[in-house]
Backbone as CSV, one residue per row, in Angstrom:
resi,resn,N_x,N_y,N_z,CA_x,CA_y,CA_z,C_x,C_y,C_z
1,UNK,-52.564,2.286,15.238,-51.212,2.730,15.511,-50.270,1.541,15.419
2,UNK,-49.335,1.921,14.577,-47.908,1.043,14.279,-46.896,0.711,15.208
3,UNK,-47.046,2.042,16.246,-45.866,2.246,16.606,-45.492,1.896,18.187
4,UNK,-45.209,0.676,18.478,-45.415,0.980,20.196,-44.900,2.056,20.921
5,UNK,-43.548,2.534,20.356,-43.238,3.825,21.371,-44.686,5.019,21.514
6,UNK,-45.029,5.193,20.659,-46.472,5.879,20.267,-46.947,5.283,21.531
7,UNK,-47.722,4.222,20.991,-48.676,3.688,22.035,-48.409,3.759,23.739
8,UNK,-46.779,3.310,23.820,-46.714,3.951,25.351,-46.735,4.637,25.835
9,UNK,-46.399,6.021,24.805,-46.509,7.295,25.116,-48.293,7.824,25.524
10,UNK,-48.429,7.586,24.444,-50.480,7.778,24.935,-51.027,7.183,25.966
11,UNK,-50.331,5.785,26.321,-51.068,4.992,27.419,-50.601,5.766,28.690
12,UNK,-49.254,5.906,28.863,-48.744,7.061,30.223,-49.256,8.339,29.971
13,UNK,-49.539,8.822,29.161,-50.187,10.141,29.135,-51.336,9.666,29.626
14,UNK,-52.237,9.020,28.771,-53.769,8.770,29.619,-53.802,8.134,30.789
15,UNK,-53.091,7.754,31.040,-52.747,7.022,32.917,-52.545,8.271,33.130
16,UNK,-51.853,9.423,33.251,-51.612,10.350,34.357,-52.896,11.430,34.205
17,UNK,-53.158,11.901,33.259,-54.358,12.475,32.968,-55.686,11.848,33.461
18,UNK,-55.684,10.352,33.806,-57.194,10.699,34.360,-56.505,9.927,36.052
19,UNK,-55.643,9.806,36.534,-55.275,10.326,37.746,-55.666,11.550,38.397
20,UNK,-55.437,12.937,37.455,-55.075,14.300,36.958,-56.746,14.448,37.189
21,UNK,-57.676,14.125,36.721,-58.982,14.151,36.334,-59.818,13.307,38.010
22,UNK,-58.695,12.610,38.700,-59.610,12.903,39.831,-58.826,12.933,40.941
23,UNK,-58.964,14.616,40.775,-57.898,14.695,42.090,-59.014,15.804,42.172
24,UNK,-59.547,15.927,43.614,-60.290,17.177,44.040,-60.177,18.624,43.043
25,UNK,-58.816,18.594,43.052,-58.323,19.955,42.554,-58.336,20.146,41.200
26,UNK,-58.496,19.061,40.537,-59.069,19.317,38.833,-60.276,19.876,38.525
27,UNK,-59.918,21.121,37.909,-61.537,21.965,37.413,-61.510,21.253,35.984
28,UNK,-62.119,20.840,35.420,-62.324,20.699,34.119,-62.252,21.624,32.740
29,UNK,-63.521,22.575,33.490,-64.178,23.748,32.776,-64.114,23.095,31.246
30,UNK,-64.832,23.993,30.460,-65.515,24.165,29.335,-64.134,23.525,28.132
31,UNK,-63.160,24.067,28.813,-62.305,24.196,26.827,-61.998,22.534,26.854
32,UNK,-62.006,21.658,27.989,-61.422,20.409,27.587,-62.744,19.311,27.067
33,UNK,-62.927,19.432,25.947,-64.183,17.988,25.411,-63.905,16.672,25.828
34,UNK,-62.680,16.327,25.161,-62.455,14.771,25.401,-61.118,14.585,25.953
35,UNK,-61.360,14.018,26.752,-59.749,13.608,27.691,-59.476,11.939,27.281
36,UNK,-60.516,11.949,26.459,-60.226,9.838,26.901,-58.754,10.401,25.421
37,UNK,-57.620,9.878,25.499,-56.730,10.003,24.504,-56.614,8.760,23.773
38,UNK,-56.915,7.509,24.368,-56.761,6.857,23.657,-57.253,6.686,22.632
39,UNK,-58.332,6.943,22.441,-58.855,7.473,21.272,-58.893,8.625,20.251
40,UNK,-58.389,9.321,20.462,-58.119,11.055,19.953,-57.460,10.038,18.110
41,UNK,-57.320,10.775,17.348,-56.976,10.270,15.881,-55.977,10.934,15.939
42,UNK,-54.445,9.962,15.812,-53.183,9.862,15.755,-52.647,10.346,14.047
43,UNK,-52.286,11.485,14.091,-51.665,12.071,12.720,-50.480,11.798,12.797
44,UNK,-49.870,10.882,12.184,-48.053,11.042,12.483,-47.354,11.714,11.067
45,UNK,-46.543,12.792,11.577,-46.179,14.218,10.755,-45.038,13.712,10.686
46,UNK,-44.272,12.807,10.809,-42.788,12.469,10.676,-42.903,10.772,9.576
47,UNK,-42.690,10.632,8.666,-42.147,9.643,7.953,-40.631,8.622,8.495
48,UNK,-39.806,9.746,8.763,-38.610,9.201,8.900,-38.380,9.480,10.409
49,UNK,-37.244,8.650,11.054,-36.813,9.639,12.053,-35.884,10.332,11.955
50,UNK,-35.796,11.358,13.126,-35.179,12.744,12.724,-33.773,12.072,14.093
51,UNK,-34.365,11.585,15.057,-33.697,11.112,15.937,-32.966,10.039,16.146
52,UNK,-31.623,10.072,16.065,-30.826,8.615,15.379,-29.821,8.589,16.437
53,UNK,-29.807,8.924,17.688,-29.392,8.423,19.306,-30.364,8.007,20.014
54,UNK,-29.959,7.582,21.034,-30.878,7.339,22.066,-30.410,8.139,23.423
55,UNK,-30.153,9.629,23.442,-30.107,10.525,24.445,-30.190,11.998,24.056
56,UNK,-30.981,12.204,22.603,-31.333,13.115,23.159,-32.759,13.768,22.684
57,UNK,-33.607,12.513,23.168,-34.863,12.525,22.646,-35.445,13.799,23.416
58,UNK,-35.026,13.942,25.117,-35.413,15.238,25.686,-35.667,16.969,24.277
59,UNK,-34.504,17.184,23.715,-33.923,17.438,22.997,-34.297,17.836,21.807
60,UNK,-35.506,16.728,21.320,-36.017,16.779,20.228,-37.424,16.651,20.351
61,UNK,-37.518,16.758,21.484,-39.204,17.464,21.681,-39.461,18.860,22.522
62,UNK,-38.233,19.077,22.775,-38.366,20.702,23.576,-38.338,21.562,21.605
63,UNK,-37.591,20.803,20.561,-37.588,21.641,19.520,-38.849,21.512,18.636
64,UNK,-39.243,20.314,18.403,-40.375,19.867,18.050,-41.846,20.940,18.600
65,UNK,-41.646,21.151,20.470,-42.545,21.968,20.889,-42.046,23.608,20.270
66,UNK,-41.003,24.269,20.502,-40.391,25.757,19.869,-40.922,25.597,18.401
67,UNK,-40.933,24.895,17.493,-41.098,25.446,16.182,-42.396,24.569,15.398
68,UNK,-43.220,23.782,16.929,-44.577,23.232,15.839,-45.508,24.310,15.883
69,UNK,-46.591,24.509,14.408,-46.902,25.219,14.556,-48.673,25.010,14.758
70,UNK,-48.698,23.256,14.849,-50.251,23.090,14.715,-50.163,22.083,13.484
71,UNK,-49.671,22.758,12.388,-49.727,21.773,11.379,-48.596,21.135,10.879
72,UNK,-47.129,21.958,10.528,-45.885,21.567,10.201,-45.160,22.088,11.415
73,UNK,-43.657,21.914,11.306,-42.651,22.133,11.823,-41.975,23.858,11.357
74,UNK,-41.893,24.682,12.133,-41.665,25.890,11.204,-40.072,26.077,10.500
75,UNK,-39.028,25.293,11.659,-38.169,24.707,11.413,-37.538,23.451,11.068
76,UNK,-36.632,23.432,9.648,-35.526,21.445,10.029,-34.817,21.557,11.204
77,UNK,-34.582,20.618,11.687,-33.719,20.096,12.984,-33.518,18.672,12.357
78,UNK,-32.032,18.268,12.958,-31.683,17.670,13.194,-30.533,17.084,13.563
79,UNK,-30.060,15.497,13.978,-29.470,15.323,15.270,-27.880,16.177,15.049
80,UNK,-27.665,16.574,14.214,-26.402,17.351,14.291,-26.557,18.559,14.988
81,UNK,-27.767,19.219,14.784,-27.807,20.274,14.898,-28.375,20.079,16.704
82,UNK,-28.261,19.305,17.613,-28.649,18.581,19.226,-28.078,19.472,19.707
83,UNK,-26.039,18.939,19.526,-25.000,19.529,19.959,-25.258,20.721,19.830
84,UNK,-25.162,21.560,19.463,-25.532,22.635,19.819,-26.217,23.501,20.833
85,UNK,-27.368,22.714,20.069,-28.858,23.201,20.919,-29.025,22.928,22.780
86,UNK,-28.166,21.489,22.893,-27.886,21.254,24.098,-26.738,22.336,25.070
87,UNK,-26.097,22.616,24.444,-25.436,24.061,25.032,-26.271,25.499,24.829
88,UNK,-26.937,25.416,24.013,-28.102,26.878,23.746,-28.688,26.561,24.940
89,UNK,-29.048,25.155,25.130,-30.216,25.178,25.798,-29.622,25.098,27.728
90,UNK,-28.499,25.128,28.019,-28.048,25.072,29.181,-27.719,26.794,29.325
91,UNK,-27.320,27.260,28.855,-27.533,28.791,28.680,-28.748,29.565,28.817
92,UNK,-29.598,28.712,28.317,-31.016,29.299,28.545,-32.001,29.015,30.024
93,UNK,-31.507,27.973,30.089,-31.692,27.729,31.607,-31.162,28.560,32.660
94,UNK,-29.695,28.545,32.668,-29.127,29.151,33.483,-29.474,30.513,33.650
95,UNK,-29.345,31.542,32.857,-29.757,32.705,32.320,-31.230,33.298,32.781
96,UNK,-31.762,31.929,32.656,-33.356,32.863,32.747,-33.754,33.752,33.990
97,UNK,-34.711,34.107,34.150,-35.318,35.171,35.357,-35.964,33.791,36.025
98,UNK,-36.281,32.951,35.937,-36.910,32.069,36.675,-35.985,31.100,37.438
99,UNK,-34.675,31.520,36.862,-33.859,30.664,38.091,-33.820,31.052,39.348
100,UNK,-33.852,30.344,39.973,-33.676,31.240,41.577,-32.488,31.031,42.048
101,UNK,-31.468,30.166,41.334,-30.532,29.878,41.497,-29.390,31.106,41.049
102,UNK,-30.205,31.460,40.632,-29.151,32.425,39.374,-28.647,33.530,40.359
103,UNK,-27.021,33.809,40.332,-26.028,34.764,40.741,-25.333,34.062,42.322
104,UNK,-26.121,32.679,42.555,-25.402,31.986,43.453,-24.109,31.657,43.453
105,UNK,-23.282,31.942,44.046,-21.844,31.556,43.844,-21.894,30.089,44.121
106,UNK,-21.019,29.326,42.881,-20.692,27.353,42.781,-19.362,27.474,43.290
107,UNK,-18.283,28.079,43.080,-17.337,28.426,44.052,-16.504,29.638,43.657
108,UNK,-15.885,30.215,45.112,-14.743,30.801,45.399,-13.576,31.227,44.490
109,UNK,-13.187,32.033,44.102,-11.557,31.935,43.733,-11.129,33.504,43.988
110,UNK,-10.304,33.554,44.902,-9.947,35.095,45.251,-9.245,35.982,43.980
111,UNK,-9.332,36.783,43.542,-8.909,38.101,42.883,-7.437,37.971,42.297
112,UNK,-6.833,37.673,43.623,-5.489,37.489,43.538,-4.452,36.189,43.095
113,UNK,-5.557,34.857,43.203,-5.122,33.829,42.364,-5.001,33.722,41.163
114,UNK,-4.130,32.771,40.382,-4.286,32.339,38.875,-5.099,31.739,38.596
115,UNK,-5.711,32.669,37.136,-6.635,31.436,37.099,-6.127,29.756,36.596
116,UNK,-6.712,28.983,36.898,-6.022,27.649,36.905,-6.903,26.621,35.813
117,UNK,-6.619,26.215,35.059,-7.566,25.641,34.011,-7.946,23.876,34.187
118,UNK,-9.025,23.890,34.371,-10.044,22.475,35.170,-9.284,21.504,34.657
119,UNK,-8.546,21.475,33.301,-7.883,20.385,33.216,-6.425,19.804,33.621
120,UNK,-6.244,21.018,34.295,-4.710,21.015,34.836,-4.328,20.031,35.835
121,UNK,-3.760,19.311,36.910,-3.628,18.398,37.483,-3.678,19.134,38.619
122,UNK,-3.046,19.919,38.694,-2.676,20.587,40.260,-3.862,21.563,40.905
123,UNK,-4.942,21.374,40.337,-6.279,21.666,41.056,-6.686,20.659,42.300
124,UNK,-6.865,20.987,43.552,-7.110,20.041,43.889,-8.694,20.788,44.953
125,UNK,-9.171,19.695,45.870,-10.117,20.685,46.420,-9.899,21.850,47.424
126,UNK,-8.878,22.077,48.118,-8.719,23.139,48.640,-8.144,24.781,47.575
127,UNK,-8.177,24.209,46.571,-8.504,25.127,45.755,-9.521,26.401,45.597
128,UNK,-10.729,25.207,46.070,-12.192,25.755,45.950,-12.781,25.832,47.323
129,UNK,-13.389,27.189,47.294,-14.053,27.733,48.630,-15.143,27.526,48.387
130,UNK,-16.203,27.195,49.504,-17.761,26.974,48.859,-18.433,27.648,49.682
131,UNK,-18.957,28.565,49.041,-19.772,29.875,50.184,-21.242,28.897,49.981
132,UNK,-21.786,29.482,51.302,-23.227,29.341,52.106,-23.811,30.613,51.074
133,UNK,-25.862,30.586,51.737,-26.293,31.262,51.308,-25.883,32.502,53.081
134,UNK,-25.168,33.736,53.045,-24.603,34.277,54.628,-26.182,34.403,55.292
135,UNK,-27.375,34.507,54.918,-28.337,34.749,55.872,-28.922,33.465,56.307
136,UNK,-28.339,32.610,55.793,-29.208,31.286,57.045,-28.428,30.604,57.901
137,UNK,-28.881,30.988,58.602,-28.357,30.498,59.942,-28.510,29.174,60.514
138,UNK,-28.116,28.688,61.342,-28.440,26.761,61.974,-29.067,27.188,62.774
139,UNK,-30.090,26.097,62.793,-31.430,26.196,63.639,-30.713,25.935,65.244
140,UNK,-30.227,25.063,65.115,-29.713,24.654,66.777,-28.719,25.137,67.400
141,UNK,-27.709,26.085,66.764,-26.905,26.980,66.920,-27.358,28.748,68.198
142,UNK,-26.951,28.430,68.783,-27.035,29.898,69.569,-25.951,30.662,69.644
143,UNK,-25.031,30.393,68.713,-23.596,31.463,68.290,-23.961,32.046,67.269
144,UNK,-24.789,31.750,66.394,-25.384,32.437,64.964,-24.488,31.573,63.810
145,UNK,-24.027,30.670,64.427,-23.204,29.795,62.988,-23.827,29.864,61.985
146,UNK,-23.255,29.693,60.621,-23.840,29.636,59.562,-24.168,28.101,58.834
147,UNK,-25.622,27.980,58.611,-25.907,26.856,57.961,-25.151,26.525,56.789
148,UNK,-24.429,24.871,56.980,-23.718,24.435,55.731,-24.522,23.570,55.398
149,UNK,-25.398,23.512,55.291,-26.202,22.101,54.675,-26.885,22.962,53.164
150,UNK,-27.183,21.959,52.457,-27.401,22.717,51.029,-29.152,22.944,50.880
151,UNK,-28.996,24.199,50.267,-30.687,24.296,50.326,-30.928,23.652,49.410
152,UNK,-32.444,23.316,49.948,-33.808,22.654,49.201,-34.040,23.428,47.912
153,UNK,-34.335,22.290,46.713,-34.419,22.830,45.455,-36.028,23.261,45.296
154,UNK,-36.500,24.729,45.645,-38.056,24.642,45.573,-38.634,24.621,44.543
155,UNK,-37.636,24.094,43.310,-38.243,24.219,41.758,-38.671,22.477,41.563
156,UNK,-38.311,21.696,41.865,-38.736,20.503,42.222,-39.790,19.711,42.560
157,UNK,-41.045,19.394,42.037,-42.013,18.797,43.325,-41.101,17.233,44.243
158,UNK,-41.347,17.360,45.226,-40.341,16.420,45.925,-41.362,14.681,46.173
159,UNK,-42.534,14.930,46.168,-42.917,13.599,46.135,-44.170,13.465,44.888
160,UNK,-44.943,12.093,44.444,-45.331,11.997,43.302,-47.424,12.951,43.842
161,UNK,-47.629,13.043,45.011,-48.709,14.214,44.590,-48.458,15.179,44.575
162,UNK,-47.426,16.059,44.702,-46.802,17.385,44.139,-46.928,17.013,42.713
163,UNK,-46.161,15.918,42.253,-46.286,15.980,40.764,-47.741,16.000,40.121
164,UNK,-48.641,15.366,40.522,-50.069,15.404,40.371,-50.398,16.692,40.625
165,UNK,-50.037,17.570,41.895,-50.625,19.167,41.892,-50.391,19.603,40.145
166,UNK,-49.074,19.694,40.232,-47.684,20.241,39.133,-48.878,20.179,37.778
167,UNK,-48.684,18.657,37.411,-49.629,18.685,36.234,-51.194,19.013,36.273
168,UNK,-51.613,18.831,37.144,-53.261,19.385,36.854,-53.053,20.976,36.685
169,UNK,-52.226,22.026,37.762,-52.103,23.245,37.674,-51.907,23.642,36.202
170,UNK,-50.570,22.815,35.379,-50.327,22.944,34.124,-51.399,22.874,33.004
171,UNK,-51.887,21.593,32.913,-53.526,21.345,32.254,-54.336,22.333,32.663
172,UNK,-54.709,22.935,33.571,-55.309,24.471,33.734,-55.149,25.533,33.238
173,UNK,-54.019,25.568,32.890,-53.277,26.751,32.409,-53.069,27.052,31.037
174,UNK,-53.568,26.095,30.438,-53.403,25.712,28.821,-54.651,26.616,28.439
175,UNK,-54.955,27.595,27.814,-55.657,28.444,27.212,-55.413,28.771,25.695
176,UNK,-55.444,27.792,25.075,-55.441,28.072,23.451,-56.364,26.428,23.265
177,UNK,-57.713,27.209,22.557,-58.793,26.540,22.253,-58.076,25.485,21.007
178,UNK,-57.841,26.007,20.251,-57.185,24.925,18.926,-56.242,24.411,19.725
179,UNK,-55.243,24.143,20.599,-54.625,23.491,20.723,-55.099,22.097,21.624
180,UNK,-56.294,22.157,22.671,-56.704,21.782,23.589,-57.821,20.951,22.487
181,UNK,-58.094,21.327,21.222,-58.842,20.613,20.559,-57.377,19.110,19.680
C-alpha cells in the first residue's frame, strides 16, 4: 500500500475491531474467517480522486456506501454534485421514522405573528418561545413544574464502551456472506 491515508484507515479499523473481538459480548460465529485486516488484499477502485475538499469526505463515503455494488460504483459522483447531496442528506435525516426527534417543536411562533425572515435584524430572542417536552416534570419540584433542562440524546452512545457495545452489535448484524468475505 501507497497510500498512508489507506494505511491509517486499516490500522484504526483493525485497532477497534480486535478491541471489538474481545469484549465478552463478541460472538464471532461462522460468517467472519479473517478479522486480522491488515492483511486482507487492498483493491483500490479509484485512480483519481473524486474528492477535492477537505470537508466533505463524510459525504463521499455515505455515497460511495449507497451506490457500491461489490465491484464498481453503480453511480458518478462528484464534488459538485456534495452540495446537494448534503441538503438531500439533512432531509433524510430529519424525515426519517428513526428520528425520535422528529415533530419536536425548535421554536414557537404564534398564528397571529409575521412571519419574520432570519435575516432580518429585528429578530431578536424574545421573539422565540422554546417549548419543553409538557410531560416531564422536575424531579425536585412538588408544584409539578415543568422540566427546562434539555433531554438526553438516546441516539448517542455517551461514553467510549457504549461505542464498543455500538460496534460489535453492528459487526453482528452484518449478514451478507460476500460482503463479510
Amino acid at each position: 500500500m501507497g497510500r498512508s491515508d489507506l494505511t491509517m484507515t486499516l490500522q484504526g479499523l483493525d485497532k477497534h475491531l480486535k478491541i471489538a473481538c474481545n469484549m465478552p459480548e463478541f460472538k464471532r460465529g461462522d460468517r467472519w474467517q479473517d478479522l486480522d485486516i491488515m492483511n486482507w488484499t487492498v483493491v483500490d477502485k479509484f485512480q483519481e480522486p473524486i474528492q477535492t475538499d477537505s470537508a466533505s469526505c463524510g459525504l463521499f463515503m455515505l455515497n460511495c456506501m449507497e451506490y457500491w455494488t461489490g465491484d464498481i460504483l453503480s453511480d458518478n459522483f462528484t464534488q459538485k454534485d456534495m452540495k446537494e447531496f448534503r441538503q438531500k442528506l439533512a432531509v433524510i435525516l430529519l424525515e426519517t421514522e428513526l428520528n425520535k426527534l422528529k415533530g419536536s417543536p425548535i421554536y414557537y411562533r404564534a398564528d397571529n405573528e409575521e412571519n419574520v425572515s432570519d435575516n432580518e435584524e429585528n429578530v431578536s430572542d424574545s421573539d422565540v418561545e422554546f417549548l419543553e417536552d409538557r410531560k416531564r416534570k422536575r424531579q425536585d419540584s412538588h408544584d409539578g413544574a415543568e422540566d427546562k433542562s434539555p433531554l438526553r440524546n438516546p441516539i448517542m452512545a455517551a461514553d467510549p464502551q457504549d461505542l464498543v457495545d455500538e460496534l460489535c452489535h453492528h459487526i453482528m448484524s452484518i449478514n451478507d456472506a460476500t460482503s463479510l468475505e
